[in-house]
matplotlib code that plots the C-alpha trace (Angstrom):
import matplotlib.pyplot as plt

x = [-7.7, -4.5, -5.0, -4.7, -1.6, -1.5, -1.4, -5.3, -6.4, -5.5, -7.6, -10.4, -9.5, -10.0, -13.2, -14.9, -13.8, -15.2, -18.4, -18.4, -17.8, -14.9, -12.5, -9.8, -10.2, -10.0, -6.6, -5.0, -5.4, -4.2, -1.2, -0.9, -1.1, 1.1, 3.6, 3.4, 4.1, 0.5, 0.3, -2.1, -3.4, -4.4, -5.8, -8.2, -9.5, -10.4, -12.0, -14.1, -15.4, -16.2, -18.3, -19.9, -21.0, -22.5, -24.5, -27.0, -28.1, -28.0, -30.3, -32.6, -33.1, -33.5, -36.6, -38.0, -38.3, -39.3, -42.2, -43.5, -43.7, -45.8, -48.0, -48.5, -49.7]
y = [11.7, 11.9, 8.2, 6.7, 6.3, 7.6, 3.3, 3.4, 6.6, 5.7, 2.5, 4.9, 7.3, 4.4, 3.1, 6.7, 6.4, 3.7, 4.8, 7.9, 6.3, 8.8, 7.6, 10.2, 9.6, 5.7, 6.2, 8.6, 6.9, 3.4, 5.2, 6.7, 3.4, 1.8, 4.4, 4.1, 0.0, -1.1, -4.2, -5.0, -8.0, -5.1, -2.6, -5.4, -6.3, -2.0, -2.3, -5.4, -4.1, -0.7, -2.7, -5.2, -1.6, 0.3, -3.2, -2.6, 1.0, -0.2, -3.3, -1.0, 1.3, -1.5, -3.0, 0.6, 0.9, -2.3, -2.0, 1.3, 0.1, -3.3, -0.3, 1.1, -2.5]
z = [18.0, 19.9, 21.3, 18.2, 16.0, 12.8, 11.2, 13.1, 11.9, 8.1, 8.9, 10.2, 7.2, 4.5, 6.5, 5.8, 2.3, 1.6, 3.5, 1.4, -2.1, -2.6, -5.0, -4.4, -0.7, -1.3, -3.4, -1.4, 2.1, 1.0, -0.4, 3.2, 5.0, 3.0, 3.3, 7.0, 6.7, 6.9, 4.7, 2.3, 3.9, 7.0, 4.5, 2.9, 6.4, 6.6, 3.5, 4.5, 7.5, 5.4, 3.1, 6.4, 8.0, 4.6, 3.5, 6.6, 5.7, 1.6, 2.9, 4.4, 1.6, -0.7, 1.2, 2.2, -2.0, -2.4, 0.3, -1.2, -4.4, -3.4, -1.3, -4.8, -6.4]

ax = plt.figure().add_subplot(projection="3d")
ax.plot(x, y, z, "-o")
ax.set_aspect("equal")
plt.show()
């Protein structure tokens, strides 16, 4: 990760929080971003396109329940 600056790889760091459903993680690398200048309007953006990437696998699981239980009925 020596290409990226330490702004991008908070961005990446809050992205995999999000993806993880940490908490901890979540609180700590906001506070990191901010401290290095990142404003909140960049962090929100970050934490949109967490949430854009983890609603496709939380789609699919969804309609891979939903299909075994209408293979049950």
């Amino acid at each position: 990760m020596a290409d990226l600056t330490a702004k991008e790889i908070e961005l990446v760091a809050i992205g995999s929080a999000i993806g993880s459903n940490c908490v901890p993680c979540v609180e700590y690398h906001i506070n990191e971003a901010r401290k290095l200048g990142l404003t909140d309007s960049q962090i929100l953006q970050a934490l949109q396109m967490a949430e854009k990437v983890k609603e496709v696998p939380a789609k699919k699981v969804s309609e891979a329940a939903l299909k075994l239980l209408e293979e049950v009925n």
